[in-house]
CHARMM-style PDB file with segment names, atoms N, HN, CA, C and O in Angstrom:
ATOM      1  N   UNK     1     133.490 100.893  85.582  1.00  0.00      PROA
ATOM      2  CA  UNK     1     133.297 102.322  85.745  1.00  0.00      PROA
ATOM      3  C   UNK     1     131.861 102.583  86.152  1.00  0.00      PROA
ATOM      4  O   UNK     1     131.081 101.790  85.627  1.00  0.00      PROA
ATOM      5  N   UNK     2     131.287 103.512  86.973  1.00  0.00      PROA
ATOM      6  HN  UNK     2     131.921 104.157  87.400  1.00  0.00      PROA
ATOM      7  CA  UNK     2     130.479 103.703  87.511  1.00  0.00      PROA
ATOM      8  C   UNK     2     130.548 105.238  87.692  1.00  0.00      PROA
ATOM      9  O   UNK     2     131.351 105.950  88.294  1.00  0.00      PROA
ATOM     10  N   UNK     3     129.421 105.513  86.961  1.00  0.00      PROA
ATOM     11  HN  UNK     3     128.768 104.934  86.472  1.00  0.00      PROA
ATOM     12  CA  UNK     3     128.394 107.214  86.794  1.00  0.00      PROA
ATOM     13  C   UNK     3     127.402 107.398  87.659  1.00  0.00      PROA
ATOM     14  O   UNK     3     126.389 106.710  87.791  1.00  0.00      PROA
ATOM     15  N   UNK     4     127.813 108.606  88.404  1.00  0.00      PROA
ATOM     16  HN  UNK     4     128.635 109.165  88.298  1.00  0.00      PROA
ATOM     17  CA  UNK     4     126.728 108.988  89.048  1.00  0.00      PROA
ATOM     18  C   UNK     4     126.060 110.384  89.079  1.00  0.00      PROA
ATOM     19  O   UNK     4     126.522 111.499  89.321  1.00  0.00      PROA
ATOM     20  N   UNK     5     124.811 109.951  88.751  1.00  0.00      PROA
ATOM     21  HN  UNK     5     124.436 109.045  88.554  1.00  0.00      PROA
ATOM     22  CA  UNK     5     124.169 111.402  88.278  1.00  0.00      PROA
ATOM     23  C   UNK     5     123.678 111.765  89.345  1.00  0.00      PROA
ATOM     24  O   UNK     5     123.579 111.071  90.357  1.00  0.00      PROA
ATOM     25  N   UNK     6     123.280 113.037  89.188  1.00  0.00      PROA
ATOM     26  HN  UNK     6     123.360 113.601  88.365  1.00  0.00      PROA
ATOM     27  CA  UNK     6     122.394 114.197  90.614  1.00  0.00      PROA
ATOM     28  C   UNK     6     121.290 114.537  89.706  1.00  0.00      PROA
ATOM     29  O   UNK     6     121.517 115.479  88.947  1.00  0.00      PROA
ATOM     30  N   UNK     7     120.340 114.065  89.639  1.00  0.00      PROA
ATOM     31  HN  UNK     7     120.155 113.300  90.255  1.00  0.00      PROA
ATOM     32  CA  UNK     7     118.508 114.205  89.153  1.00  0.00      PROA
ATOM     33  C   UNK     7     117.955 114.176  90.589  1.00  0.00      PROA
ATOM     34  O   UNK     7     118.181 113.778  91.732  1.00  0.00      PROA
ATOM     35  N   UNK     8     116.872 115.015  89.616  1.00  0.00      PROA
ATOM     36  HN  UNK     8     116.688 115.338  88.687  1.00  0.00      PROA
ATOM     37  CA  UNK     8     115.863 115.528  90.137  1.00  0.00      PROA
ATOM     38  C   UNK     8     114.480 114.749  90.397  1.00  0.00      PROA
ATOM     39  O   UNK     8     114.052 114.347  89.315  1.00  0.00      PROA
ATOM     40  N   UNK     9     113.829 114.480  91.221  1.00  0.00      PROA
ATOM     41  HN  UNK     9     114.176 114.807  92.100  1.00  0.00      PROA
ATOM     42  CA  UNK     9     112.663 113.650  91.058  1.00  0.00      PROA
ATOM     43  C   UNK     9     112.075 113.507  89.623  1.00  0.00      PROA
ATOM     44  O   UNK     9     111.650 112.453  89.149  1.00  0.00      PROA
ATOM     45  N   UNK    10     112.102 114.405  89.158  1.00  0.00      PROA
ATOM     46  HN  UNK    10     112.448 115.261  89.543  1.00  0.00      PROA
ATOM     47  CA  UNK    10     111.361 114.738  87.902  1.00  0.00      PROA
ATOM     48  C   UNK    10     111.715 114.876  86.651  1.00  0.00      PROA
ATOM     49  O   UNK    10     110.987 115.042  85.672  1.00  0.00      PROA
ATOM     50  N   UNK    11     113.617 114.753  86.751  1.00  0.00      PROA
ATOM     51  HN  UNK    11     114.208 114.618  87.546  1.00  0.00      PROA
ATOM     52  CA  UNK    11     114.471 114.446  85.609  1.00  0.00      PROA
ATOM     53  C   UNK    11     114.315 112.405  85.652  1.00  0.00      PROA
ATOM     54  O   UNK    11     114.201 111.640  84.694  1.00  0.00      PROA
ATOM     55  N   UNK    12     114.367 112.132  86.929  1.00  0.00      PROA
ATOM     56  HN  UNK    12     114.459 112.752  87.707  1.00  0.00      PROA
ATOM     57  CA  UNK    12     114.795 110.458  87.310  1.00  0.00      PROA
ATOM     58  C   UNK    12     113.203 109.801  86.483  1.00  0.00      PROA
ATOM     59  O   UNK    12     113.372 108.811  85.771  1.00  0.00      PROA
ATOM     60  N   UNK    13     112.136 110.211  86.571  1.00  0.00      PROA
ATOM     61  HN  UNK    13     111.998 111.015  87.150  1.00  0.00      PROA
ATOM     62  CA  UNK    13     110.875 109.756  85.945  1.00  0.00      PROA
ATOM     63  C   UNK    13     110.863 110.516  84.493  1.00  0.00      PROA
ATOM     64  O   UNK    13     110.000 110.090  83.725  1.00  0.00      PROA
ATOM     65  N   UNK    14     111.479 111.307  84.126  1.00  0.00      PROA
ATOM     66  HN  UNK    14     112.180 111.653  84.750  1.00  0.00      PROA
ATOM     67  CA  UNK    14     111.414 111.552  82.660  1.00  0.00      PROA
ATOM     68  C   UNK    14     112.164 110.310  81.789  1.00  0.00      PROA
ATOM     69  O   UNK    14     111.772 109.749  80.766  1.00  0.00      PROA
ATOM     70  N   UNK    15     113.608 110.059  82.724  1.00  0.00      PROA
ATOM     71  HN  UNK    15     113.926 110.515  83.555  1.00  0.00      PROA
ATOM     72  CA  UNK    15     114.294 109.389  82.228  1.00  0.00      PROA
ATOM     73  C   UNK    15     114.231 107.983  82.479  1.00  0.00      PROA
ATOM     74  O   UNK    15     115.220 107.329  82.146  1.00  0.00      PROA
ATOM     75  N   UNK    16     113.128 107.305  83.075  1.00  0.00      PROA
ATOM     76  HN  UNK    16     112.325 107.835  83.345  1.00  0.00      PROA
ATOM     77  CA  UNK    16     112.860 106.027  83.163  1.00  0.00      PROA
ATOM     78  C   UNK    16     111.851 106.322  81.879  1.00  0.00      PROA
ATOM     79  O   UNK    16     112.194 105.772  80.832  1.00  0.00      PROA
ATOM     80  N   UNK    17     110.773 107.042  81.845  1.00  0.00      PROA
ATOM     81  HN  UNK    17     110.495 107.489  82.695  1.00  0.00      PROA
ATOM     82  CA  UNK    17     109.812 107.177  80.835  1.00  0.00      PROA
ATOM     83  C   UNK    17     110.155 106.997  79.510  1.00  0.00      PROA
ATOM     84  O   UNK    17     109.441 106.432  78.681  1.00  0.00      PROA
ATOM     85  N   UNK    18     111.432 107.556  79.270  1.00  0.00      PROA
ATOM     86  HN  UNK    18     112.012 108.015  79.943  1.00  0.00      PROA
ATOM     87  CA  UNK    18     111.895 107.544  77.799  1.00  0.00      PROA
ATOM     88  C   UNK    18     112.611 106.077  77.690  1.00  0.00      PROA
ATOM     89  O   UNK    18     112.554 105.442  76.637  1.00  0.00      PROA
ATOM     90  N   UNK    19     113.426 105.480  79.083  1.00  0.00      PROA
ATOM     91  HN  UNK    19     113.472 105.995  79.938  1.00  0.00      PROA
ATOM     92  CA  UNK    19     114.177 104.340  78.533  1.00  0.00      PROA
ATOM     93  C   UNK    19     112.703 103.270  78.418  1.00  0.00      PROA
ATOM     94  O   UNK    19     112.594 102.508  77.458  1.00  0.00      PROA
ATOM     95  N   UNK    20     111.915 103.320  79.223  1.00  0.00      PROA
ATOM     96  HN  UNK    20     112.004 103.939  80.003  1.00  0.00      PROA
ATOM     97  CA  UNK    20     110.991 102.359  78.820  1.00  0.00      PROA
ATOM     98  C   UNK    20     109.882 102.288  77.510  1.00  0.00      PROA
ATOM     99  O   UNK    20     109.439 101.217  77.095  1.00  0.00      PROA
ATOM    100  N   UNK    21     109.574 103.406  77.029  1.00  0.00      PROA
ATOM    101  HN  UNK    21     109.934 104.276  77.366  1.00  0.00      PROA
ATOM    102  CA  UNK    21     109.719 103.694  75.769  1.00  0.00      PROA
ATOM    103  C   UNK    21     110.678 102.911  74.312  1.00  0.00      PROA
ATOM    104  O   UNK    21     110.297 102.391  73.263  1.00  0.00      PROA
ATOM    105  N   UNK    22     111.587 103.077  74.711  1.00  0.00      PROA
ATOM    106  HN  UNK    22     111.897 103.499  75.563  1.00  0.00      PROA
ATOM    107  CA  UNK    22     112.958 102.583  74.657  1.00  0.00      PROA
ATOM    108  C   UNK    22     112.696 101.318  74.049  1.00  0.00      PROA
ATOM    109  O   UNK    22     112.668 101.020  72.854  1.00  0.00      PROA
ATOM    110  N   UNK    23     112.479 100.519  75.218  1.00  0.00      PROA
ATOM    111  HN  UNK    23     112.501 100.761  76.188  1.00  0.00      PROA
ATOM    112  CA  UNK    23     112.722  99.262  75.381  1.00  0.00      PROA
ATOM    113  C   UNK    23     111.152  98.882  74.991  1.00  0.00      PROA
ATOM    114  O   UNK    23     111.019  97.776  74.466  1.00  0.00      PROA
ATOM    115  N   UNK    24     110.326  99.421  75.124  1.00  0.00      PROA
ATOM    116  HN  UNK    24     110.434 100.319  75.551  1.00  0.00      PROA
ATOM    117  CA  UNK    24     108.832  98.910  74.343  1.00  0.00      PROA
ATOM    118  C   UNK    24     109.199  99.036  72.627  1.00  0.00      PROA
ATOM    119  O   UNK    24     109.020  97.986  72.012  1.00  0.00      PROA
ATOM    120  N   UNK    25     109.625 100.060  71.925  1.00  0.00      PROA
ATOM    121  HN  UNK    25     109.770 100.914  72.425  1.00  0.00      PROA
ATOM    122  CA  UNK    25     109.624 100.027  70.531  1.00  0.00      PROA
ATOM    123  C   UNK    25     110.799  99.195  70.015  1.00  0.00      PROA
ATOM    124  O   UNK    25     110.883  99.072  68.793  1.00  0.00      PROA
ATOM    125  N   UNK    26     111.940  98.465  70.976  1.00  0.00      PROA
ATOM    126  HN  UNK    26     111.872  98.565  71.969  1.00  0.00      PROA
ATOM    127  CA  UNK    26     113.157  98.117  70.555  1.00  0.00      PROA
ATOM    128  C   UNK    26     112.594  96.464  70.242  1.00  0.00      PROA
ATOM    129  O   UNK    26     113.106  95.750  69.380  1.00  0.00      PROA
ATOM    130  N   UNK    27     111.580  96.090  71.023  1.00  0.00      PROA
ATOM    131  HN  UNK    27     111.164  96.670  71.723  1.00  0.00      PROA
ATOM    132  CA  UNK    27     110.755  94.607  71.116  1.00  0.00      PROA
ATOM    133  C   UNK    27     110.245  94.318  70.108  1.00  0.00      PROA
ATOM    134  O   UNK    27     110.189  93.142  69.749  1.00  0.00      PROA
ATOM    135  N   UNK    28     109.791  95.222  69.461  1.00  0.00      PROA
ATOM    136  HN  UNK    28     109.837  96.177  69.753  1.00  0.00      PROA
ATOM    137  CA  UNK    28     108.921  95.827  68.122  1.00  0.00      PROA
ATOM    138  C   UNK    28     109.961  95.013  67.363  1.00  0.00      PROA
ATOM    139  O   UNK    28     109.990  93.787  67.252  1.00  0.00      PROA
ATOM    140  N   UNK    29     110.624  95.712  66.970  1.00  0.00      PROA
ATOM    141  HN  UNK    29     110.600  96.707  67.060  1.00  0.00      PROA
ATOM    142  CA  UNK    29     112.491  95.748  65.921  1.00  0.00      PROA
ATOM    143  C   UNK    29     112.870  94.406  66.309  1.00  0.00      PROA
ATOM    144  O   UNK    29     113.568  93.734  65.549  1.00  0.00      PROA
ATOM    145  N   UNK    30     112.428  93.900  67.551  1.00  0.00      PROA
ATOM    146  HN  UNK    30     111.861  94.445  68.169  1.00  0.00      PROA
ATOM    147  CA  UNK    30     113.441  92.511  67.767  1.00  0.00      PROA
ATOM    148  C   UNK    30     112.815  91.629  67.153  1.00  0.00      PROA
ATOM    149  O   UNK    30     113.612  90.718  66.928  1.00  0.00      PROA
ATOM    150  N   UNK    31     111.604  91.337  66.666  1.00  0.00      PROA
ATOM    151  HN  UNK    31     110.956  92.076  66.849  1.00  0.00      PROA
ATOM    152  CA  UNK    31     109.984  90.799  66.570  1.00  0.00      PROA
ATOM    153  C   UNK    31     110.277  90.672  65.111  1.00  0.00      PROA
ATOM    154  O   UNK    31     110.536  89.561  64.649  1.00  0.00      PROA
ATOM    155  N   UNK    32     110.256  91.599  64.452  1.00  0.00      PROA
ATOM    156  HN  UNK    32     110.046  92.502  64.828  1.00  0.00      PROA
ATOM    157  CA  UNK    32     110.661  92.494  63.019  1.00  0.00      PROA
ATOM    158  C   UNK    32     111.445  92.261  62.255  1.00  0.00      PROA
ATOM    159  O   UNK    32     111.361  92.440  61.040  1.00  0.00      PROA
ATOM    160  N   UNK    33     112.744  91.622  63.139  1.00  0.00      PROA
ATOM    161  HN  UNK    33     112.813  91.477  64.126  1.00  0.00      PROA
ATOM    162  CA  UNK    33     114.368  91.527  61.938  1.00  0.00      PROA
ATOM    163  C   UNK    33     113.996  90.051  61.944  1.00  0.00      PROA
ATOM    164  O   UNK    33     113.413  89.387  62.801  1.00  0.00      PROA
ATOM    165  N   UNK    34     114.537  89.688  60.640  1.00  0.00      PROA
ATOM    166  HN  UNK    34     115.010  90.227  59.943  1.00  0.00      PROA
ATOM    167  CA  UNK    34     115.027  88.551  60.696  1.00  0.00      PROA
ATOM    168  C   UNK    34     116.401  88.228  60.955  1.00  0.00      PROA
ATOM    169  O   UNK    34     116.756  87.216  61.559  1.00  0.00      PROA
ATOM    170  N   UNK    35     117.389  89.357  60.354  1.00  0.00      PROA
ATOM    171  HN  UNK    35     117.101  90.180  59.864  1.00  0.00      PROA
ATOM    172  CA  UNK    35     118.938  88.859  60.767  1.00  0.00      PROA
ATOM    173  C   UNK    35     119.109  88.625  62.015  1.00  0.00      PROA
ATOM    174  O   UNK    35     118.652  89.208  62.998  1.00  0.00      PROA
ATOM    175  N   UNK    36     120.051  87.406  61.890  1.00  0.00      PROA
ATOM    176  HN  UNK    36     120.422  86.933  61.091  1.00  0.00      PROA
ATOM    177  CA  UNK    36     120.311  86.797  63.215  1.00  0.00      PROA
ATOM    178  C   UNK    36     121.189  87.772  63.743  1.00  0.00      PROA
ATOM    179  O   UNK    36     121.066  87.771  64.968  1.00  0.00      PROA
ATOM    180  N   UNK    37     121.964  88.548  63.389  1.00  0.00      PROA
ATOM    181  HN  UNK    37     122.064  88.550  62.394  1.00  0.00      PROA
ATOM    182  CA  UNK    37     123.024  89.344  64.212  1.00  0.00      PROA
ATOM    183  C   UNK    37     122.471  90.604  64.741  1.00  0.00      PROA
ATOM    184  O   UNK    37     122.372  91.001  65.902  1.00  0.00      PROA
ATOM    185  N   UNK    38     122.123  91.157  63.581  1.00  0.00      PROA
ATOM    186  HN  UNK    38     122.204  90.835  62.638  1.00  0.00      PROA
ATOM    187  CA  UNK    38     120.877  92.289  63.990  1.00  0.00      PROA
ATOM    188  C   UNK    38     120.482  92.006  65.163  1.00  0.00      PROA
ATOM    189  O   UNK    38     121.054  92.434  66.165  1.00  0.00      PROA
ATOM    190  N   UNK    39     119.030  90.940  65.201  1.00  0.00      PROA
ATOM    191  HN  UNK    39     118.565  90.592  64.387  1.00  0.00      PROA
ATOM    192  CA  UNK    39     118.504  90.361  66.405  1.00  0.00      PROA
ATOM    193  C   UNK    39     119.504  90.318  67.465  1.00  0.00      PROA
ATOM    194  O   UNK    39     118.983  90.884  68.426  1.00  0.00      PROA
ATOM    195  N   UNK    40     120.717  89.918  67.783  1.00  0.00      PROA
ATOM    196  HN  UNK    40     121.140  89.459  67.002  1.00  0.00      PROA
ATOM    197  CA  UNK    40     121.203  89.597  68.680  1.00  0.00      PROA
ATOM    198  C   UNK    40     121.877  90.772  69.204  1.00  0.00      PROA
ATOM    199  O   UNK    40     122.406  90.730  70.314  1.00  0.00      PROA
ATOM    200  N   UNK    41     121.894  91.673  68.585  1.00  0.00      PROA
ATOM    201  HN  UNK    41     121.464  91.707  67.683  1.00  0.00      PROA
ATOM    202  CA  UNK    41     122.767  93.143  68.924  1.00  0.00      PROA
ATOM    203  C   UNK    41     121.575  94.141  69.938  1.00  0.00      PROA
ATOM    204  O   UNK    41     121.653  94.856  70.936  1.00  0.00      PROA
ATOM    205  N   UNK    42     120.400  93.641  68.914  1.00  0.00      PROA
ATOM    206  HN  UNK    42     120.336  93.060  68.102  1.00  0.00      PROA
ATOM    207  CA  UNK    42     119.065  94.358  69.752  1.00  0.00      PROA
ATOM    208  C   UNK    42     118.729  93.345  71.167  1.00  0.00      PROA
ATOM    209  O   UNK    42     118.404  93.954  72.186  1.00  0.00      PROA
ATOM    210  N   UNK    43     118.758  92.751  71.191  1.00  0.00      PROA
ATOM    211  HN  UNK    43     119.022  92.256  70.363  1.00  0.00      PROA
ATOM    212  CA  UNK    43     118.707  91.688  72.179  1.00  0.00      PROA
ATOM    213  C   UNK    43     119.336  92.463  73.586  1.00  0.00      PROA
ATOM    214  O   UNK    43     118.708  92.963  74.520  1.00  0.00      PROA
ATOM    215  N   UNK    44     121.045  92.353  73.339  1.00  0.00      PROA
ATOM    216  HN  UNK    44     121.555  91.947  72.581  1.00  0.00      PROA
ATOM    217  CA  UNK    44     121.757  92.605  74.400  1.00  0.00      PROA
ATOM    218  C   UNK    44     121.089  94.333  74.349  1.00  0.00      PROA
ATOM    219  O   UNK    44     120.545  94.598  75.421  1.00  0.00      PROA
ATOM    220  N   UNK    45     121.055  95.136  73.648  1.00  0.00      PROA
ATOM    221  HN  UNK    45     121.497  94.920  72.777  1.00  0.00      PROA
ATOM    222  CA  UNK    45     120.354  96.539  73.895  1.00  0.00      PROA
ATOM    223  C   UNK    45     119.124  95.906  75.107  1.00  0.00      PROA
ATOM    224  O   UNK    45     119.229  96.071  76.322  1.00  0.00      PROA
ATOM    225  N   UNK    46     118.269  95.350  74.584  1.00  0.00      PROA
ATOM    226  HN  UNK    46     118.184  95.216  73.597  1.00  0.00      PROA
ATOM    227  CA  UNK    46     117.401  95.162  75.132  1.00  0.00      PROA
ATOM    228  C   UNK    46     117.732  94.481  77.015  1.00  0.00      PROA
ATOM    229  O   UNK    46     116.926  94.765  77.902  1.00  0.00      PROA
ATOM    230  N   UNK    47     118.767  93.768  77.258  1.00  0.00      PROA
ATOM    231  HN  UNK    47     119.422  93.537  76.538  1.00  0.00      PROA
ATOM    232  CA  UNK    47     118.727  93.715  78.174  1.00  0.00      PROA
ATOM    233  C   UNK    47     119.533  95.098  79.339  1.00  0.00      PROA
ATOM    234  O   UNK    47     119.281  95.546  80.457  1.00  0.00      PROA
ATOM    235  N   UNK    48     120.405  95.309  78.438  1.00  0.00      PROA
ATOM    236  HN  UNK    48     120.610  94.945  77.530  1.00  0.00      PROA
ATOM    237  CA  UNK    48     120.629  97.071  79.067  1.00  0.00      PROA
ATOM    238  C   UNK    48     120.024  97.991  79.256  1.00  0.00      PROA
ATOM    239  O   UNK    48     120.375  98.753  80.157  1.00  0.00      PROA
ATOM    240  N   UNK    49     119.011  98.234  78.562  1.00  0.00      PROA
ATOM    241  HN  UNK    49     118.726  97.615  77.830  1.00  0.00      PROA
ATOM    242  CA  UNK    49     117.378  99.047  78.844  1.00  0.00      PROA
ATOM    243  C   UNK    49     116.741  98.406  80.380  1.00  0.00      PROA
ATOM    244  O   UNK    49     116.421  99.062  81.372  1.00  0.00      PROA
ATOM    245  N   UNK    50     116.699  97.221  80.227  1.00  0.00      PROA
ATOM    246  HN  UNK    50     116.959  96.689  79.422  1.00  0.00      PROA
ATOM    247  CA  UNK    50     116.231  96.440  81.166  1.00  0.00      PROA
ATOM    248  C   UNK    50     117.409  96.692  82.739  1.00  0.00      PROA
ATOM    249  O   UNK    50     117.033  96.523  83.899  1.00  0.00      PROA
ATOM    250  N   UNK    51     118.185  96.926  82.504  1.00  0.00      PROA
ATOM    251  HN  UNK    51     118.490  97.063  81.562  1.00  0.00      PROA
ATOM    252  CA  UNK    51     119.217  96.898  83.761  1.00  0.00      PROA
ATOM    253  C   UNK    51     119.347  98.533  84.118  1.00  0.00      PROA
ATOM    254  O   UNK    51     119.767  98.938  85.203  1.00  0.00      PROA
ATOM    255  N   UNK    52     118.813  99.608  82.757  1.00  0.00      PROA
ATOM    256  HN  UNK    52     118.473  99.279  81.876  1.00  0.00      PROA
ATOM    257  CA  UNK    52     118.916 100.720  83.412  1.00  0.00      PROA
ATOM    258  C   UNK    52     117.920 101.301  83.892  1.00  0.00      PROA
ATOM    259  O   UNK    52     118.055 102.432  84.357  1.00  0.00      PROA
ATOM    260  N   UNK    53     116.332 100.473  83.888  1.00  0.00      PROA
ATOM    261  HN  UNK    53     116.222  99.554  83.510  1.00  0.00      PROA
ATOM    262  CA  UNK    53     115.276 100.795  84.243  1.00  0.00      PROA
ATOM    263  C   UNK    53     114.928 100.573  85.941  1.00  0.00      PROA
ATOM    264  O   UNK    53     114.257 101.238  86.729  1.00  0.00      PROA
ATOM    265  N   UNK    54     115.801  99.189  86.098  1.00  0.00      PROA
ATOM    266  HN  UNK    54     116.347  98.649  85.457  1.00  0.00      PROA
ATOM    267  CA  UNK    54     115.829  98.385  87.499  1.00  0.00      PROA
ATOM    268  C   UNK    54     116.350  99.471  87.863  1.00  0.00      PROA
ATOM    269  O   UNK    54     115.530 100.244  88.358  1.00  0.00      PROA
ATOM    270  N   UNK    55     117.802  99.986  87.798  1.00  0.00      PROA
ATOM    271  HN  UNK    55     118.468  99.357  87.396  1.00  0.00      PROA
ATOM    272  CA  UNK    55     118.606 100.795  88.439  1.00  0.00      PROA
ATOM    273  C   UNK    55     117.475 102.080  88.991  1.00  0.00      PROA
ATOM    274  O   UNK    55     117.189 102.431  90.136  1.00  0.00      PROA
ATOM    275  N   UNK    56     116.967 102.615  87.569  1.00  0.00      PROA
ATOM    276  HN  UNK    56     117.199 102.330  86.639  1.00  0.00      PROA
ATOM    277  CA  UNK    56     116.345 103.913  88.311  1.00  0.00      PROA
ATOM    278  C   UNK    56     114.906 103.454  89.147  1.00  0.00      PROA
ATOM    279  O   UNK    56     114.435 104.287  89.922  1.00  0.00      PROA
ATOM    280  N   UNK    57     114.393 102.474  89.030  1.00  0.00      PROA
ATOM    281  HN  UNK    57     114.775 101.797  88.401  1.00  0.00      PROA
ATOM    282  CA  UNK    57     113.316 102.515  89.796  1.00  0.00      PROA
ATOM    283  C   UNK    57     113.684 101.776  91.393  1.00  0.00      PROA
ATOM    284  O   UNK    57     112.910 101.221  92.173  1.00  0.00      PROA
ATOM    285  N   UNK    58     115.074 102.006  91.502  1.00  0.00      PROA
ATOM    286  HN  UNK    58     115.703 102.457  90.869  1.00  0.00      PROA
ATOM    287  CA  UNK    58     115.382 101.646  92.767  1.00  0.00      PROA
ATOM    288  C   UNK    58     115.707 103.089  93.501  1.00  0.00      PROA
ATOM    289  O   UNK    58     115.450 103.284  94.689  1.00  0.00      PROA
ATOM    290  N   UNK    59     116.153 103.823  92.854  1.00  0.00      PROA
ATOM    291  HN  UNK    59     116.362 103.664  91.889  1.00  0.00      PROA
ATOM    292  CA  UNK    59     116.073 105.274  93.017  1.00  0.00      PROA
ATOM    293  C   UNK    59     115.069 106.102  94.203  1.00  0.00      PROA
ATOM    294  OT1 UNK    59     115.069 107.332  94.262  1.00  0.00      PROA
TER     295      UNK     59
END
């Protein structure tokens, strides 16, 4: 399935701003847990942050 939004120059950089945000404090938490499952749940988050940041800065 595939979403496609209509932003605005200035909605598309709010919303990279916050996912990279995102993905800076989620590194924190990954750093932080020791549970292995935990860790691994933040992990895959972490690479979806990462795939929705590519997306918009291709934008």
């Amino acid at each position: 399935m595939q979403l496609v939004l209509d932003l605005t120059d200035e909605e598309k950089g709010m919303l990279k701003e916050l996912t990279e945000s995102e993905l800076s404090e989620l590194r924190f938490e990954i750093a932080d847990t020791d549970r292995k499952n935990f860790r691994d749940m933040l992990k895959r988050k972490e690479v979806l942050l990462k795939r929705i940041i590519e997306q918009l800065s291709e934008l």
